[in-house]
N, C-alpha and C positions, 0 to 999 in steps of 0.2 A: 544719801539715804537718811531718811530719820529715823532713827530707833526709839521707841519708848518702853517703858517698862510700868505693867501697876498690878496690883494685887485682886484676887476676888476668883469667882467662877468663869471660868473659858465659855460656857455655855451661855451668860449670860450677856457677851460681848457683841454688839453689833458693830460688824464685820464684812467682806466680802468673802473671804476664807478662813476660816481655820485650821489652822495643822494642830492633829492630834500624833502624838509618837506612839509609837506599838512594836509590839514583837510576835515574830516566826510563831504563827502555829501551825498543827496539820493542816486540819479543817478549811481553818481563816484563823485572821490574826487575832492574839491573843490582847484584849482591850484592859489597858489600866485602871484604875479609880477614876480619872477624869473620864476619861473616855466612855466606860463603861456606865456614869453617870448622864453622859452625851446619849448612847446610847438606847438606854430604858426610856428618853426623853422622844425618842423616833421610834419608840416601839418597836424596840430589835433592830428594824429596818437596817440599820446602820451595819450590825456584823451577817446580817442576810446578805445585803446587796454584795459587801467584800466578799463573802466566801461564794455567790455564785458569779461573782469578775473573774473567780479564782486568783484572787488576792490573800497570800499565807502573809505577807508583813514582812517580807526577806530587807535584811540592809539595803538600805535604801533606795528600793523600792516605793510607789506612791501609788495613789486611789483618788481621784473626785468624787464625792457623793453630794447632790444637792440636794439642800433643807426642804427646797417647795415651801418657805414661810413658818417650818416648824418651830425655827429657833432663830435669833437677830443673827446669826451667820448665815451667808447667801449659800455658801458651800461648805463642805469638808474636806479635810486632804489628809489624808492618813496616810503616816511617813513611816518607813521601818529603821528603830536605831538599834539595833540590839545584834549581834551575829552570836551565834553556838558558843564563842569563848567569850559572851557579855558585853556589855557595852563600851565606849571608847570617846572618846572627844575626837576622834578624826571620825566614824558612825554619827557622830550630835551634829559633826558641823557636815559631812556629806547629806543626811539627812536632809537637815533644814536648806541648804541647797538646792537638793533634789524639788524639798515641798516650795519653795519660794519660785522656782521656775514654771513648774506647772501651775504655781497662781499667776505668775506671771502671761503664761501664754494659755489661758482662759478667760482673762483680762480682768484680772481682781487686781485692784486700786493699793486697797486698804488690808493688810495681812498681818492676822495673829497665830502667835507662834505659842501653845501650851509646852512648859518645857516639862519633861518624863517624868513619873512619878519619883518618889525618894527612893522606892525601893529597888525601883532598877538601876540605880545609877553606883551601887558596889562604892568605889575607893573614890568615888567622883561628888564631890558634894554640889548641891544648886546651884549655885555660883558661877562656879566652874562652868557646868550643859549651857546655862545663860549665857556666857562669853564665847567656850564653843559655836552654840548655837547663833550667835548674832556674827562671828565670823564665817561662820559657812554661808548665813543667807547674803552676807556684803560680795561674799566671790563670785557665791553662784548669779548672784544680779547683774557683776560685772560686764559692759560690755565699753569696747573701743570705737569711740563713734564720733573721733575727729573729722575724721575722710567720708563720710556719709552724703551723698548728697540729696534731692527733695524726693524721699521716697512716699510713695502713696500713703494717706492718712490712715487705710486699715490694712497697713503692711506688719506684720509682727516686729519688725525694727521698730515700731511707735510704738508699741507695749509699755507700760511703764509702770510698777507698782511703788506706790507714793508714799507709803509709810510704812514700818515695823512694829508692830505692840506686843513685847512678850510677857507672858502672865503667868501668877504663879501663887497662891494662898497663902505660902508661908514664907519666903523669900523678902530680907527688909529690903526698903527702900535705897537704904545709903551702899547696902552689897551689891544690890543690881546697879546701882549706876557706877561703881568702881569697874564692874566684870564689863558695863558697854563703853566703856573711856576704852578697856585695855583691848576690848573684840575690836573698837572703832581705828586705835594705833597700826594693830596687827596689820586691819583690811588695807586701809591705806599706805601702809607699807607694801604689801604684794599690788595694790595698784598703780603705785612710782613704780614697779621692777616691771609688769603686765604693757603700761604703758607706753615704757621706754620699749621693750622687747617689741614691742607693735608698730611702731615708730617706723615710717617708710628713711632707709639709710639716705635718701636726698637730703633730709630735713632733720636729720640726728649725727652731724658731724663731731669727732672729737672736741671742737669750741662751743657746738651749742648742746652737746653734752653736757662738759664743765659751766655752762651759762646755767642749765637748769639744774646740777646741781648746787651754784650757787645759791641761786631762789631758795631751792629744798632746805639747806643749811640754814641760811638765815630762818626759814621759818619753823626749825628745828630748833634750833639752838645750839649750834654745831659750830665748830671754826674749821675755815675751810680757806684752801693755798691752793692756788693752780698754778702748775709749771708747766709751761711750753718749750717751744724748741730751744730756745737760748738755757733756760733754765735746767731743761734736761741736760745739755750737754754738761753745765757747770756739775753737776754731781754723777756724773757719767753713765749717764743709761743709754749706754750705746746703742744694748740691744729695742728701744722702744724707739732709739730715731729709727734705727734701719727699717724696721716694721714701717715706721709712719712716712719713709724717705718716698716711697714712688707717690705720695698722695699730695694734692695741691691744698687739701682739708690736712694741717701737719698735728705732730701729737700729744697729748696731753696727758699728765700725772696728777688727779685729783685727789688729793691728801687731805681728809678729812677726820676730827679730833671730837669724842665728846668726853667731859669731864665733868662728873656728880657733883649735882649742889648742892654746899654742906657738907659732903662727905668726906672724913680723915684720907687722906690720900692712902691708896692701895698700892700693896706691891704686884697686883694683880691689873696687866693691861694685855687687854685681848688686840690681839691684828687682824685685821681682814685686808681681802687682794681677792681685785675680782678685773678677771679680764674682761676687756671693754672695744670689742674689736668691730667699731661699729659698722666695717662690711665687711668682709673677704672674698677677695676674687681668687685667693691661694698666690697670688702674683705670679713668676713667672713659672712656678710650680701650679699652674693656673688649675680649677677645675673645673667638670664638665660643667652645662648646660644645669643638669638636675642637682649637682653640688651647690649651685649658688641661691637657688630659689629661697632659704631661707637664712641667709646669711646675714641679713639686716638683724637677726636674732643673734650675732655671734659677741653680742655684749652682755649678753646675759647677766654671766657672775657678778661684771659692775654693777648690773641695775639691781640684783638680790642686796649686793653690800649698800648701793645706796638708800635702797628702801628699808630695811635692818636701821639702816643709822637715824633713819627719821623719826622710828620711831620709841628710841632708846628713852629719851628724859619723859616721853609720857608715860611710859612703861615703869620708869624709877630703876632704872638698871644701875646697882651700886657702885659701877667699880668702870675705870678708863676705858676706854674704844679707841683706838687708831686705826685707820682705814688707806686703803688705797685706790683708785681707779685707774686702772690704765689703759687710757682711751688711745686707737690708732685708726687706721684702717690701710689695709693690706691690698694697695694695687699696684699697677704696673704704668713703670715711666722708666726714663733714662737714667732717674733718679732712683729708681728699684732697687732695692738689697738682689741678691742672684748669689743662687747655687752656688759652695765651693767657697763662701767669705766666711771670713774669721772675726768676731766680733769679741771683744773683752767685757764680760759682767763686772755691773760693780762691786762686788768681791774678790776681783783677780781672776776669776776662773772662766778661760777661752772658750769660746762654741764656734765650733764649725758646721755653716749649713748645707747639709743635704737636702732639705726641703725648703721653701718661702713659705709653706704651706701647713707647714707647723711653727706658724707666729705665734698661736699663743703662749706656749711656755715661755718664748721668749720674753714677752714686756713682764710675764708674770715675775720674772727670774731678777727684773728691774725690782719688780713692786715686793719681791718679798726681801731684800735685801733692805730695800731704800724704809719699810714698815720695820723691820728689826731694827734698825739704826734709829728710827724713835721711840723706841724704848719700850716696843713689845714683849711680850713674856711668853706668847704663845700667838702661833702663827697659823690661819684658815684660810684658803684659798679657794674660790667657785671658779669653773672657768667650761664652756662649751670646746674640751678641750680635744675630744678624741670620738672619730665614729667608731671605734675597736670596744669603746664601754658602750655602746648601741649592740654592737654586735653580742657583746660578751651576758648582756643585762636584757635585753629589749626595752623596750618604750616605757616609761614610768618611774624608773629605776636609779639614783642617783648613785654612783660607784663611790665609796670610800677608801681613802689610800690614807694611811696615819704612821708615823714612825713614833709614836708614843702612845699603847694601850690605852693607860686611863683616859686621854682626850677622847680617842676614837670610841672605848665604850660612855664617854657624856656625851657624845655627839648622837650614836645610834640612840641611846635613850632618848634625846632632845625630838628627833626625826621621828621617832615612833610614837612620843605624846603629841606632836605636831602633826603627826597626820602626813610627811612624805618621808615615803619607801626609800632606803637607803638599804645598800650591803657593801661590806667594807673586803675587799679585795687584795689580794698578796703585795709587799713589796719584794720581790726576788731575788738578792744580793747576785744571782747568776745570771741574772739578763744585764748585768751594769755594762757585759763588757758587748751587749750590742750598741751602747752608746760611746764606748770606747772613740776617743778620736783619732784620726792618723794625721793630723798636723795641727791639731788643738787635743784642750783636756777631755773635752765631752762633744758627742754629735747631737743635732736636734734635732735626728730622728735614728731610732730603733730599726724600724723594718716593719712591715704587717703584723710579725709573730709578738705575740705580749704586746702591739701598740699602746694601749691603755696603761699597762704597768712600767714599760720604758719610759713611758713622757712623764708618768710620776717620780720616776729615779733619776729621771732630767733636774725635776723641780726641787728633787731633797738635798741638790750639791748650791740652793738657795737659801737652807731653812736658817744657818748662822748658827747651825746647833742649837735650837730651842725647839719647844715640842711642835710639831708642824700635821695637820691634815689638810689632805688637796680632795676638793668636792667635784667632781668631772660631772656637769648635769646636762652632758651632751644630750642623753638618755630622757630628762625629764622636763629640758626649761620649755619645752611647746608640747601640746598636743593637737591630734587632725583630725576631732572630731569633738563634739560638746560633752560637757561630761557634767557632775554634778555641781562643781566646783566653778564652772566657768566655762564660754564659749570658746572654740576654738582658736588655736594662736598660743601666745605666750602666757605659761605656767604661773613668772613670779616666783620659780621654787625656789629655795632657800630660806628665804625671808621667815617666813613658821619657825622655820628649825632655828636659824643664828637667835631667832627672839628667846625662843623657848631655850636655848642653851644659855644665852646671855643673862634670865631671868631667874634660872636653878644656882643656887649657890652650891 
């Protein structure tokens, strides 16, 4: 996507579309300065025609209206960013999403984006709606179109809008190109994680996993270690062979490092651990038919952490990153982990399985152990780890588990300027003893009751006693239908929030 950015009147840009922002009114929607300059120039026309579409300008909400030659814009599109408690950088970029797709599937080329006036935009200055806004339109644009094969020339899969121009009277030049470097990092970040999550599990094995997070690294600037099965063993991560033991695809630990250029060393180094379980059949704990339909998704958390790390040194993120991926996949062979084994973390502390089918805490339990041991300060874990935080959240909704307040409230604050929905959930000291073992220290599985909150009290006997939150986005990393943000499939989610936490000092 090309973004550009330049100065002057919206009106006077020839264009295929232009998005005008607005807000909720009775009538019709309530038109800003630009707008209402657009406006007077169509002779009302412009808040006639919305208010008899019955178009009020609700969040993101949109309108076509065409010029007919009135103005060098072919079209209008009036987008609504504003809700009742004001504007938001998650409103700018659903927004601009929202207006980028309807130009897109009305077949506008060439797309300018007026970013809101000054005065709507409360604690949020120009800058800022610009980078918002050039990340929502990169999502909403997003599509996965590896697998595609020759679809008809006027099929909407050939839609394609070929440029971005956003515009703005007083906004300098060298601010907007900083805010579309750092929108450009963002997107591309949740498109590595989008990607990968989209990735049919034939052609996305634990090896060529680590093959493309090589690629990613090098072209990040990232140092990056792949352990395999020999390697695993030597530092004992027993519980990621067992997982990866029935698979003829064996598993990998992608350990991945960025460190600021120039910058005094910190005593501040963040961990990420992101499970990577690029299929699950549930092995002999196997599941149904409809459990595995999306399970080539069940890597998620890796691809958030990988995508987050790519785009740290554009970003200028000041301070260390250590990272983990722990790639497996969980099927069934003679070689299979099975019910009833007792496997030794590398911490010392036994698990006994009652399930195969809750793998992922397990490699997690590897990767937060094996990220404390290089010299973490603070430990976050993404992982698709439980359908009980589906149950407990519904769809959209990422569960937080933190055994250290202040992390958990920078993390909700991160999620909420970022634009994904998080709620942070009990850890129970009373449910430990459903994980209690009877011939080990801890079971790897709880029981139906509190599932979400047992498998987080699984994972805090990993954290090495430093401050730990676990991101469960069972809930969030896909959605099954288009949204403003992106078509359906894989979310990408985390990616927003670790930046925006990584980037708040």
């Amino acid at each position: 996507m090309d973004f550009a950015f330049r100065t002057g009147n919206p009106a006077d840009i020839e264009t295929d579309a232009l998005v005008l922002p607005v807000v909720k009114g009775v009538e019709g929607p309530r038109l800003g300065d630009t707008a209402s300059a657009i406006d007077a120039r169509l002779s009302g026309e412009l808040f006639r025609l919305a208010a008899e579409a019955g178009f009020t300008g609700g969040a993101v909400s949109t309108l076509i209206v065409p010029t007919l030659g009135q103005l060098p814009a072919r079209r209008i599109i009036l987008t609504g960013v504003v809700a009742p408690d004001g504007v938001s950088r998650d409103l700018l970029s659903r927004g601009a999403g929202a207006a980028v797709r309807a130009a897109r599937d009305a077949g506008a080329k060439r797309v300018t984006i007026a970013l809101p006036d000054v005065y709507w935009l409360e604690d949020e200055d120009v800058a800022s709606a610009l980078e918002s806004s050039a990340i929502g339109a990169a999502l909403g644009l997003y599509r996965f179109d590896a697998y595609r094969g020759a679809a008809s020339p006027d099929s909407a899969n050939n839609r394609r809008v070929e440029s971005i121009t956003f515009v703005d009277p007083n906004l300098s030049e060298q601010d907007a190109r900083l805010a579309i470097r750092r929108a450009e990092a963002i997107a591309r970040g949740v498109a590595i994680a989008r990607d990968l999550g989209n990735e049919p599990a034939s052609t996305l094995t634990p090896q060529i996993l680590s093959e493309r997070a090589q690629a990613i690294a090098d072209a990040s600037g990232l140092a990056i270690e792949i352990l395999g099965p020999d390697q695993l063993a030597a530092i004992g991560a027993a519980a990621t062979l067992a997982v990866g033991g029935g698979s003829s695809n064996g598993p990998r630990m992608i350990r991945l490092r960025y460190t600021p250029e120039g910058a005094p060393a910190s005593a501040r180094v963040t961990g990420l651990v992101g499970k990577a379980i690029t299929f699950d059949t549930g092995g002999y704990s196997i599941k149904p038919y409809e459990g595995m339909l999306h399970m080539k998704g069940d890597m998620a958390g890796g691809a958030a952490v990988l995508g987050a790390m790519s785009a740290l040194r554009d970003l200028g993120v000041g301070h260390a990153v250590v990272a983990a991926i722990c790639a497996a996949e969980n099927m069934i062979s003679g070689d299979a982990f099975r019910p009833g084994d007792v496997l030794r973390g590398m911490n010392g502390v036994t698990m006994e399985i009652l399930s195969t089918d809750a793998e992922g805490r397990l490699v997690l339990a590897d990767g937060l152990v094996d990220t404390a041991r290089r010299g973490a300060t603070e430990l976050i874990d993404l992982a698709t780890l439980t359908g009980a935080a589906v149950v407990a959240l519904g769809n959209g909704t990422t569960a937080l588990f933190a055994s250290d307040d202040p992390l958990a409230d920078r993390l909700l604050a991160a999620s909420k300027t970022a634009g994904e929905r998080m709620w942070r959930m009990p850890l129970i000291d009373e449910l430990e003893q459903q994980i209690e073992g009877d011939v080990a220290d801890i079971k790897n599985s709880g029981g139906r009751a509190g599932g979400a909150i047992t498998a987080a009290l699984f994972l805090r006997h990993f954290r090495e006693n430093l401050p730990w939150a676990h991101l469960d986005i069972a809930p969030s990393n896909r959605q099954d239908k288009p949204g403003p943000l992106g078509p359906k499939g894989a979310t990408g989610v985390g990616v927003r929030t670790l930046l925006q936490y990584l980037t708040t000092d």
